[in-house]
Biopython code that builds the backbone (N, CA, C, O; Angstrom):
import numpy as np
from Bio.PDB.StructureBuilder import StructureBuilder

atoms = [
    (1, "UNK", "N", (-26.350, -17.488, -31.346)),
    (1, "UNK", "CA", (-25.451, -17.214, -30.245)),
    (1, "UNK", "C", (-25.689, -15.806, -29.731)),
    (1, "UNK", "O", (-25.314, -14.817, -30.360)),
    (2, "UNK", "N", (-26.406, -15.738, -28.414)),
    (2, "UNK", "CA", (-26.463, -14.453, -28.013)),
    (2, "UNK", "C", (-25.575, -13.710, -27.255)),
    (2, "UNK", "O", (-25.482, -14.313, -26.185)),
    (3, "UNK", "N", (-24.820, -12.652, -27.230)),
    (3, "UNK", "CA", (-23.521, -12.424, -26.735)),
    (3, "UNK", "C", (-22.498, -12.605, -27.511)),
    (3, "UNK", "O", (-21.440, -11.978, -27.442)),
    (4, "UNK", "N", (-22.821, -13.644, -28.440)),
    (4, "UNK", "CA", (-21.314, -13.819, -28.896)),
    (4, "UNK", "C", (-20.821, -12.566, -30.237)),
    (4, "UNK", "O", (-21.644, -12.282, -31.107)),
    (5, "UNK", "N", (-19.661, -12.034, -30.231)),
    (5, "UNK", "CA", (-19.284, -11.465, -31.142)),
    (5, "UNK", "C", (-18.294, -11.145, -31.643)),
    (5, "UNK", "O", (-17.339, -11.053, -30.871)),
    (6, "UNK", "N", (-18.040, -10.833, -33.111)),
    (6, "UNK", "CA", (-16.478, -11.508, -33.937)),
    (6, "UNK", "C", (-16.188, -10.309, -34.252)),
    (6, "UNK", "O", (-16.846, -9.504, -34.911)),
    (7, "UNK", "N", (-15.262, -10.213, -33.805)),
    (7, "UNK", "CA", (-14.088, -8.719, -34.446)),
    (7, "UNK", "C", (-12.967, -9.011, -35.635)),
    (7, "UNK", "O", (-12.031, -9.775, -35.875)),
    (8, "UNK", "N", (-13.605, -8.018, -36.154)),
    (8, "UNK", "CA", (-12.908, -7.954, -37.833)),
    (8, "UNK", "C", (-12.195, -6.679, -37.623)),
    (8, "UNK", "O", (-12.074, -5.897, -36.680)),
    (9, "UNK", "N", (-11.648, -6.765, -39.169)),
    (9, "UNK", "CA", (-10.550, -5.345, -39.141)),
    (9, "UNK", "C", (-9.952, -4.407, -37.926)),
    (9, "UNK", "O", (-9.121, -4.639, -37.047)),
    (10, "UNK", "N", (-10.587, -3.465, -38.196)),
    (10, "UNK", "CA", (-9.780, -2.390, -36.797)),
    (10, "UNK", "C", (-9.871, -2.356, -35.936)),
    (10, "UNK", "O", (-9.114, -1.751, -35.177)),
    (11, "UNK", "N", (-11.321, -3.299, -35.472)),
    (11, "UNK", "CA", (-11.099, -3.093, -34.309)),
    (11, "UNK", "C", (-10.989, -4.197, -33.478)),
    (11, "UNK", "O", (-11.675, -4.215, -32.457)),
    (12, "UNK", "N", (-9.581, -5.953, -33.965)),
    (12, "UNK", "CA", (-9.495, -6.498, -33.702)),
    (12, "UNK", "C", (-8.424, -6.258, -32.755)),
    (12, "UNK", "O", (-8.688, -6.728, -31.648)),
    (13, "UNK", "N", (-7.336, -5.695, -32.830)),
    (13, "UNK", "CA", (-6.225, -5.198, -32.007)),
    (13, "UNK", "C", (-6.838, -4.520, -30.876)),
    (13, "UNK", "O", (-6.001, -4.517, -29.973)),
    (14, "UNK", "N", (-8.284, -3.743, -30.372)),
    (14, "UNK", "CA", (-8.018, -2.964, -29.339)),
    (14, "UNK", "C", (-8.413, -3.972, -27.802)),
    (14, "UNK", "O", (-8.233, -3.762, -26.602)),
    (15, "UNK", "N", (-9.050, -5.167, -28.628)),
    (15, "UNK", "CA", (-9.010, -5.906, -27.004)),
    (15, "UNK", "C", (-7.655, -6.548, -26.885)),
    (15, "UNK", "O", (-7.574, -7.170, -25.826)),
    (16, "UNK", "N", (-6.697, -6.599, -27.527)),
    (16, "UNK", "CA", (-5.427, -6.990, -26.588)),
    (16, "UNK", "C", (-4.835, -5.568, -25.920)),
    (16, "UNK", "O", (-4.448, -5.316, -24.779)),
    (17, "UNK", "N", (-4.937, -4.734, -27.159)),
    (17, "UNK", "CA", (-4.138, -2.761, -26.039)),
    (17, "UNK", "C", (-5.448, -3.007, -24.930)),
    (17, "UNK", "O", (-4.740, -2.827, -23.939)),
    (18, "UNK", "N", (-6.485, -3.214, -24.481)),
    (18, "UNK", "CA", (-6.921, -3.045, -23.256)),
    (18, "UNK", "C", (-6.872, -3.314, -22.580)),
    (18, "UNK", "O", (-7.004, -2.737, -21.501)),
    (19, "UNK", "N", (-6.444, -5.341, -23.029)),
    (19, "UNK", "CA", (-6.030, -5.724, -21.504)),
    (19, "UNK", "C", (-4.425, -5.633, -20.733)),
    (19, "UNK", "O", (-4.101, -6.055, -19.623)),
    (20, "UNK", "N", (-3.301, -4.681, -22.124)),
    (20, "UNK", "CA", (-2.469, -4.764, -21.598)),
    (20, "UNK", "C", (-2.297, -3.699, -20.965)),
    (20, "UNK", "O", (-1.140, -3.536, -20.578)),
    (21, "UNK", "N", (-3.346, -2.551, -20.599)),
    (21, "UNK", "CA", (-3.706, -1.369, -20.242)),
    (21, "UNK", "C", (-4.130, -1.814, -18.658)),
    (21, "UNK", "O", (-3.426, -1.634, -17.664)),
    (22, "UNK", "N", (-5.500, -2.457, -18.696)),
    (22, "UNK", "CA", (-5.664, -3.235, -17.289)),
    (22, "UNK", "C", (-5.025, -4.002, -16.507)),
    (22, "UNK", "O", (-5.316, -4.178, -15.324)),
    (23, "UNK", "N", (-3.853, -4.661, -17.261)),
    (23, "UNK", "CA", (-2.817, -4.726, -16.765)),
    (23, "UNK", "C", (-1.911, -4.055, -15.459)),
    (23, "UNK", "O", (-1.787, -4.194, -14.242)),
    (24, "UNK", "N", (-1.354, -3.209, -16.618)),
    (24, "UNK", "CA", (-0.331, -2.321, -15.610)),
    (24, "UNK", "C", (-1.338, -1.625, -14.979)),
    (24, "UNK", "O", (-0.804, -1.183, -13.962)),
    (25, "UNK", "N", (-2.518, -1.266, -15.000)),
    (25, "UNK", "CA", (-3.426, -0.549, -14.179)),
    (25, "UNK", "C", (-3.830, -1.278, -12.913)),
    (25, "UNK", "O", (-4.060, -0.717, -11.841)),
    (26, "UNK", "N", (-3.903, -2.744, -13.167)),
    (26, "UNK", "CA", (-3.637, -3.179, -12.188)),
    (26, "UNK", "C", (-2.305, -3.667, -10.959)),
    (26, "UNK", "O", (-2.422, -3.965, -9.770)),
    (27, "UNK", "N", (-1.260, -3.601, -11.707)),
    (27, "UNK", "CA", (-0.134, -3.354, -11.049)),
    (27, "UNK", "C", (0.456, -1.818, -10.488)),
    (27, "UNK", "O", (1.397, -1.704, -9.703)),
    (28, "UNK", "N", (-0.263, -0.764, -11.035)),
    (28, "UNK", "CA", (-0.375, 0.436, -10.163)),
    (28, "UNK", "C", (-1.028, 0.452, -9.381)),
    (28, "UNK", "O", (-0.962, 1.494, -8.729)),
    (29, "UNK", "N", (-1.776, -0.304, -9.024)),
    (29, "UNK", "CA", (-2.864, -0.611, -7.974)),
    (29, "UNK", "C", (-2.199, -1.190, -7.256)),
    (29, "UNK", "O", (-1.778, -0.675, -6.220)),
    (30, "UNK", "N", (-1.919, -2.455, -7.625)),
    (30, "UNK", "CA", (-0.766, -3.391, -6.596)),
    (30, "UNK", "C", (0.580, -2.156, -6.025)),
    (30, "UNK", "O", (0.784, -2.024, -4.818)),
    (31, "UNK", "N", (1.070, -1.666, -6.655)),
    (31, "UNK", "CA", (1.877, -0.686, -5.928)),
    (31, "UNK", "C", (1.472, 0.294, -4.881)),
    (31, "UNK", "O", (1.916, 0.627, -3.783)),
    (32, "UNK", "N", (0.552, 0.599, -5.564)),
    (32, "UNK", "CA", (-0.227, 1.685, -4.534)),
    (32, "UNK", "C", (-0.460, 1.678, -3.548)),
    (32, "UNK", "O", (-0.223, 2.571, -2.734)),
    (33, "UNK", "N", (-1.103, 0.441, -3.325)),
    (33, "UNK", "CA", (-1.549, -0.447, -1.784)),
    (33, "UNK", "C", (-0.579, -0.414, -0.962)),
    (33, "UNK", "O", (-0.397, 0.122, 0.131)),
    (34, "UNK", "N", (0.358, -1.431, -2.025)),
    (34, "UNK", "CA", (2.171, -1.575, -1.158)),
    (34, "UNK", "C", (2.348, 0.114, -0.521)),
    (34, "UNK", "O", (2.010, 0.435, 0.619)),
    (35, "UNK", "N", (2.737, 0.721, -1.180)),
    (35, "UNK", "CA", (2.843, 2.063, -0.825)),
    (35, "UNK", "C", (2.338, 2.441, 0.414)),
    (35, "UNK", "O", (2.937, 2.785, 1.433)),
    (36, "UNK", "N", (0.689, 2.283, 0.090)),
    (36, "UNK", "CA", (0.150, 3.016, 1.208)),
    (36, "UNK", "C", (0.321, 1.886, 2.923)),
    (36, "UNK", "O", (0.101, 2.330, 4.050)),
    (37, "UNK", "N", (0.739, 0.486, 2.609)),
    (37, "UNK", "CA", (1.190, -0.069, 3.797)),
    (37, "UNK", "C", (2.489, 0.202, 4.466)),
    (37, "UNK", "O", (2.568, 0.596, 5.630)),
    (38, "UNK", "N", (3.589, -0.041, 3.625)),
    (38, "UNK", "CA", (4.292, 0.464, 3.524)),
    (38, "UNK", "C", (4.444, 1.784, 5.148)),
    (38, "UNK", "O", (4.752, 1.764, 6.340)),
    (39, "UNK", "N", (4.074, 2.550, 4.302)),
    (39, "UNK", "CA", (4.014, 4.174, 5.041)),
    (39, "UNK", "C", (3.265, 3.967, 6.368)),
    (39, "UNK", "O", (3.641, 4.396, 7.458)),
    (40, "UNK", "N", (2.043, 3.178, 6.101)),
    (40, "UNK", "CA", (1.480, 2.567, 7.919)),
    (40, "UNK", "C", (2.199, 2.279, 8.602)),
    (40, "UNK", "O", (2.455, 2.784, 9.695)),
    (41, "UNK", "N", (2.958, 0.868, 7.774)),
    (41, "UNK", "CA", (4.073, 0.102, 9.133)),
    (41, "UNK", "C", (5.040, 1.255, 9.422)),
    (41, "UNK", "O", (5.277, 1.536, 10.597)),
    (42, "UNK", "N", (5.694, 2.036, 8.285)),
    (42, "UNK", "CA", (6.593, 2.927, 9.433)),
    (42, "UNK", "C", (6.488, 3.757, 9.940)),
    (42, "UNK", "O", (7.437, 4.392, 10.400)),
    (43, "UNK", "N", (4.336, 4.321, 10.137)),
    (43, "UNK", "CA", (3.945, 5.432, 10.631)),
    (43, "UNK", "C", (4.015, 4.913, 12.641)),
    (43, "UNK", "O", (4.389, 5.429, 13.694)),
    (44, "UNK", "N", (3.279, 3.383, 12.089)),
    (44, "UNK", "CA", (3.336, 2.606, 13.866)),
    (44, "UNK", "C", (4.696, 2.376, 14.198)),
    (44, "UNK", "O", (4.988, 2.392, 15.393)),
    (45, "UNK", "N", (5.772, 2.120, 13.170)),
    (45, "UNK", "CA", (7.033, 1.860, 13.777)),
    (45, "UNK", "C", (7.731, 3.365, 14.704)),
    (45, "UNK", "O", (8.411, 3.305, 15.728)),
    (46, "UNK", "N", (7.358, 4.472, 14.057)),
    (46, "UNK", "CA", (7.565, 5.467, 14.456)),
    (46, "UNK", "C", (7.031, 6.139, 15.792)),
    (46, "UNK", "O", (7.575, 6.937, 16.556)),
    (47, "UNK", "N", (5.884, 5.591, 15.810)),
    (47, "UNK", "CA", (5.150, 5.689, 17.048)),
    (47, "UNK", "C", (5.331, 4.644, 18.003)),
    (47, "UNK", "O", (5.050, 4.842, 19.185)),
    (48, "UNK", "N", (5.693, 3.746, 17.673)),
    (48, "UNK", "CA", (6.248, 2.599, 18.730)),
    (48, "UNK", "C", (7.466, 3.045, 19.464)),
    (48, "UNK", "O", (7.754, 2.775, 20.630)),
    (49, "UNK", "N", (8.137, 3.763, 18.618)),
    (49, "UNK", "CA", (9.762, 3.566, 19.096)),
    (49, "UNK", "C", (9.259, 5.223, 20.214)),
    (49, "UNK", "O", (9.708, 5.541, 21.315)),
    (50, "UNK", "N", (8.145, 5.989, 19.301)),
    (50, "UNK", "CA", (8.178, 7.314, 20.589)),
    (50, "UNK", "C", (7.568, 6.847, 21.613)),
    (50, "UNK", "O", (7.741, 7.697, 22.486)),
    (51, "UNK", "N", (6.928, 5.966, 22.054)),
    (51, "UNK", "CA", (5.897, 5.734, 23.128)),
    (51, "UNK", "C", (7.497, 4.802, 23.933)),
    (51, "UNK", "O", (8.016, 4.604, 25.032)),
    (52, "UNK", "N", (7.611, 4.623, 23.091)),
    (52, "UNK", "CA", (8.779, 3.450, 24.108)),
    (52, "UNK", "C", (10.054, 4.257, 24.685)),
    (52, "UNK", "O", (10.443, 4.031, 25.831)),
    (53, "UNK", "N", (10.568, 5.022, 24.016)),
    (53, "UNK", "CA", (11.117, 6.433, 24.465)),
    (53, "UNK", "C", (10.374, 7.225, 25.886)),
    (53, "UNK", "O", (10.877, 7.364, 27.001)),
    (54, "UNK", "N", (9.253, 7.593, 25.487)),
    (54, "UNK", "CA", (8.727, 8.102, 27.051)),
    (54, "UNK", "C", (8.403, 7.335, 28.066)),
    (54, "UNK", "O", (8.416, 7.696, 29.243)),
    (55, "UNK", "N", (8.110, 6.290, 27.672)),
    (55, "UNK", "CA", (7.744, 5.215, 28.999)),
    (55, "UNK", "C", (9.178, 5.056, 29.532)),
    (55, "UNK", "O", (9.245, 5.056, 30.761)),
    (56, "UNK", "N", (10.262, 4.929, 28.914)),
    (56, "UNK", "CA", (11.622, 4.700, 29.577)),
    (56, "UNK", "C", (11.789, 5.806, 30.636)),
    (56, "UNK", "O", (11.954, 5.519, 31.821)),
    (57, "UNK", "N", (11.729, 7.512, 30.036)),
    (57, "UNK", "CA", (11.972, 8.273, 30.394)),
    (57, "UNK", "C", (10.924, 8.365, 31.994)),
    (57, "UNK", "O", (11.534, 8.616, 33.033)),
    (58, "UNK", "N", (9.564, 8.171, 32.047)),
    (58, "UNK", "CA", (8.797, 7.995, 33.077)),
    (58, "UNK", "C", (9.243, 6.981, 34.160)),
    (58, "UNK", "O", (9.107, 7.149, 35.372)),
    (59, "UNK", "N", (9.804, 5.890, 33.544)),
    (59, "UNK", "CA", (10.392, 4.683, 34.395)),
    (59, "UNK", "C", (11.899, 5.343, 35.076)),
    (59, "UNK", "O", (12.216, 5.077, 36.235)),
    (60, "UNK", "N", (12.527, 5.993, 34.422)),
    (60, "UNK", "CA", (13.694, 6.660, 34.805)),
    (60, "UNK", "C", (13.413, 7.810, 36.266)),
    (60, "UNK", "O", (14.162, 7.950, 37.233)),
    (61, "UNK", "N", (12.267, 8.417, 36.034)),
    (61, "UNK", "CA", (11.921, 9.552, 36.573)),
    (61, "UNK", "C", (11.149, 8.857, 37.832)),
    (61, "UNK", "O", (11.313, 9.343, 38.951)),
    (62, "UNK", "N", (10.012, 7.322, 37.587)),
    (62, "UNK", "CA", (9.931, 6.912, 38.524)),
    (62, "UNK", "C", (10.850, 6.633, 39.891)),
    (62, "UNK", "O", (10.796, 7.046, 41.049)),
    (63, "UNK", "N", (11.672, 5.770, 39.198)),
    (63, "UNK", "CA", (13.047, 5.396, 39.646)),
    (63, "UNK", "C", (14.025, 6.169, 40.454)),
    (63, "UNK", "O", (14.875, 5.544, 41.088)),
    (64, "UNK", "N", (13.990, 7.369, 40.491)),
    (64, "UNK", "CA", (14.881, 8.219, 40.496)),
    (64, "UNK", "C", (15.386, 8.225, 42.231)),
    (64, "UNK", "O", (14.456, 8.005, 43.008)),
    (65, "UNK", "N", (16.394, 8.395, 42.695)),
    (65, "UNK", "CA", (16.313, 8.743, 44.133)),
    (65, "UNK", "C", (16.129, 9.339, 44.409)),
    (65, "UNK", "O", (15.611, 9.173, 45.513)),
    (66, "UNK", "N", (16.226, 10.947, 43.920)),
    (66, "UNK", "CA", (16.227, 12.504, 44.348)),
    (66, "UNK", "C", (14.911, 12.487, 44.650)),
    (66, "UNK", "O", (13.969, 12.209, 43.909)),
    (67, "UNK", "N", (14.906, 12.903, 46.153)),
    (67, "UNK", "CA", (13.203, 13.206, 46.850)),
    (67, "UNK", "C", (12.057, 13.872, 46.007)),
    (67, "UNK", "O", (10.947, 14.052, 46.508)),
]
sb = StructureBuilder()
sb.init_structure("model")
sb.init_model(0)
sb.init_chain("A")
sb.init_seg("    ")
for serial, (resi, resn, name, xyz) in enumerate(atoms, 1):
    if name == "N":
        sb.init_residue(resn, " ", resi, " ")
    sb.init_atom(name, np.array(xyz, "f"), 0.0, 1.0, " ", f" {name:<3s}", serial, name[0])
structure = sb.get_structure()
């Protein structure tokens, strides 16, 4: 069997601590992402609501009667 190989004594425990290591390493990852979308959507939400703010204000100023 090439590849194959049997863990005895001490160092049978460290492939379960690794994968419960890659684990949460991968769920800090999964957070992270969230995070960094997160902060996008309310970087465009933020910029949506200012662009929509001045276009009102331009439409107002279009609008206006005063010569």
């Amino acid at each position: 069997m090439v590849g194959a190989s049997v863990q005895t004594g001490a160092t049978a425990g460290t492939n379960r601590s690794s994968r419960r290591k890659r684990r949460g390493q991968a769920m800090i990852e999964y957070i992270v992402v969230f995070v960094a979308l997160f902060a996008t959507v309310i970087s465009l939400a933020v910029l949506l609501y200012a662009v929509r703010q001045q276009s009102n204000r331009t439409l107002d100023l279009v609008a206006s009667d005063y010569p």
